[in-house]
C-alpha angles and dihedrals in degrees: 000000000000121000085226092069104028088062104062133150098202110127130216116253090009101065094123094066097046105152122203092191115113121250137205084244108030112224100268087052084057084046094059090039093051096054096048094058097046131105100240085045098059091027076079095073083074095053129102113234097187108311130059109272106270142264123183103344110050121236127179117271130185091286105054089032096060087041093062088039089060088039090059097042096056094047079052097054093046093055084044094040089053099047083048096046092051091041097048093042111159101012122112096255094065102090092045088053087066087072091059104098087051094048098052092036083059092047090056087042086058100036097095097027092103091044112122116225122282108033143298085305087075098067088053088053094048088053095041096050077069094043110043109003137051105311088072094088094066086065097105087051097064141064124257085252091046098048087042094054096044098043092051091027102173124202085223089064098044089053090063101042082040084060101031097029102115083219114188119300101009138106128276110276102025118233080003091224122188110266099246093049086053097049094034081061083053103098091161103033090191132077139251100270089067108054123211123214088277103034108253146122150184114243141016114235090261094066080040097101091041097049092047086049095046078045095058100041099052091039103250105165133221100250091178133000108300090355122111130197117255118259102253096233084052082073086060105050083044090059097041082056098045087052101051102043088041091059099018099064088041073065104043096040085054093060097043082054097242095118114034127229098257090049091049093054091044087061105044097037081061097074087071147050132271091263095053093039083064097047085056097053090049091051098047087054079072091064126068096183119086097207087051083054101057096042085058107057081033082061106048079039083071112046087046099056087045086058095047088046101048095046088055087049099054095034084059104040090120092052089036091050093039089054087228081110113120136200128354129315087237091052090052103055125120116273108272101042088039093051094050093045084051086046096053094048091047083057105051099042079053098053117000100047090045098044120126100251090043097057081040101066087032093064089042097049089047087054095044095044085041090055095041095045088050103046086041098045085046097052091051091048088042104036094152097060122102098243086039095063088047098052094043083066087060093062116080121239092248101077094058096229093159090060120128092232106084082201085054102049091042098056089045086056078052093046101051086038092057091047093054122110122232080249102051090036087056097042086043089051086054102045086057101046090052093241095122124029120188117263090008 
């Protein structure tokens, strides 16, 4: 792959105006603009991360975790910018590697745009609804890919078509996103046919024909039938992600008292040397707040784990831009820094993932997006019946549930369940169920 390509400004649906002329804000700049002022974008402040939304005590939720995210990975593109520039000096692709901090700030904006409310657990319900509950009797009526798409439906998937779909009543091209931001969001650049050691892929058959498009134009090669190479600046907004929910929820879990302070230490003190490690502990005596303690090393975690990224990245742009690159960035850094990192997730799946309130949230949102999959699935394979009239005015135009194609009205009941927040999915649930009625 060649940075000149892969760096290109060109957007979907809007490839005939494509203007070379600069601008005060280039076009992956638009790109980042346009996604924090839209509505998915800010639909994410009602989204769990991985613990309940919070009372009194704040926890991230999708929002500010895709902001940090975005925050990291462009401090991640501009280390590794400025290794490339000065290593490339002279050649034609330069000038295009100056656009990579916005690009990958846009990709960490977009990652969790396609996730479903209440947690990761709620992509495995809304697969599971086709699988084992009551969606599987629609299997004779689909195709092998359709089946396929809705009964491993992925939230990575559901990001891309979310930014490329042509919804009703919108423009060609969706959010018409510059080529490189849309392929730099593809962490699985294959499709749900061909599985991948954890299951999951990078568009529904519906985005096929435009992956496949962003893929050629930037010269993304087939590596593999029906496998395409990442996107370079994907390894980066992976990273940025890893990072974050890795250090984030330590943090989290530690105000919400799961993981106590000294643990906490032992884990991110970790990531350094012995000499650093006692620079740390000087400089926390400075602080009498625990909370002050733990941003702090969160802090230097960070910027650790940046460094040691962007240093793997650029050490490996022949492999990365060759596709014969394997494994995270995360999973490829040097001892020390790659068997904290391995501590700390041990930890959390240990005793974050498996909390109470986690599990808790986990078994209500399952119940909430099952009731609402089955009343909705039933109202688009039942249009004619009187509930079902009332509950397809629930369902805004845009997802396109009064289509002729059953393949077509189902993934649009995926498609406005995904886009709920934890908030609307649970009042909707009531209001169904009876249980809260306006004005009452």
């Amino acid at each position: 792959m060649d940075w000149n390509r892969l760096i290109c400004d060109k957007r979907l649906g809007l490839e005939q105006y494509h203007d070379p002329m600069p601008h005060t804000r280039s076009d992956f700049q638009r790109d980042f603009d346009r996604l924090i002022f839209s509505s998915p974008f800010r639909r994410l402040q009602n989204k769990t991360q991985v613990f309940p939304l919070p009372g009194s005590i704040f926890v991230h939720n999708r929002l500010t975790h895709s902001l940090e995210v975005s925050s990291v990975g462009r401090s991640l593109a501009n280390e590794c910018r400025n290794i490339l520039i000065s290593r490339h000096h002279g050649d034609a692709s330069v000038e295009s590697l100056g656009d990579m901090g916005d690009i990958v700030a846009t990709a960490c904006l977009a990652h969790d745009l396609g996730n479903p409310p209440f947690g990761h657990n709620g992509e495995k319900t809304i697969a599971a609804f086709f699988t084992e509950g009551a969606g599987r009797r629609l299997r004779p009526s689909l195709t092998d890919r359709q089946w396929s798409d809705l009964s491993h439906f992925e939230g990575n998937a559901n990001s891309f078509r979310l930014l490329t779909h042509r919804f009703e009543g919108r423009r060609e091209g969706g959010f018409a996103m510059t080529y490189s931001s849309l392929a730099a969001v593809v962490k699985y650049p294959h499709s749900s046919v061909i599985s991948s050691d954890n299951g999951k892929f990078g568009y529904f058959e519906s985005e096929e024909e435009i992956y496949l498009k962003v893929a050629h134009e930037l010269g993304i090669p087939e590596i593999e039938h029906g496998v395409h190479a990442r996107h370079p600046l994907v390894f980066l907004m992976e990273a940025a992600d890893d990072i974050c929910y890795q250090i984030m929820d330590l943090e989290d879990a530690h105000k919400l008292k799961i993981i106590p302070l000294e643990e906490v230490k032992r884990l991110m003190l970790g990531f350094f040397d012995c000499k650093e490690q006692e620079h740390m502990t000087e400089s926390m005596k400075r602080l009498d707040d625990p909370n002050e303690q733990v941003g702090y090393m969160r802090s230097k975690v960070i910027g650790a784990l940046v460094g040691g990224c962007s240093k793997e990245f650029t050490d490996h742009e022949r492999e990365i831009l060759a596709g014969d690159y394997h494994g995270s960035l995360t999973s490829n850094l040097p001892g020390r820094m790659r068997d904290a990192y391995a501590l700390c997730s041990d930890t959390a799946w240990r005793k974050i993932y498996n909390a109470p309130e986690v599990i808790d949230i986990e078994i209500a949102g399952n119940r909430i997006i099952t009731y609402l999959m089955e009343n909705l699935v039933n109202a688009v394979t039942a249009p004619e019946k009187a509930f079902s009239r009332l509950m397809l005015e629930k369902v805004p135009r845009q997802y396109g549930v009064r289509s002729g194609d059953l393949h077509s009205r189902l993934q649009g009941v995926v498609d406005h369940v995904a886009a709920m927040t934890d908030v609307y999915a649970l009042d909707l649930f009531r209001t169904l169920n009876g249980s809260t009625l306006p004005a009452v």
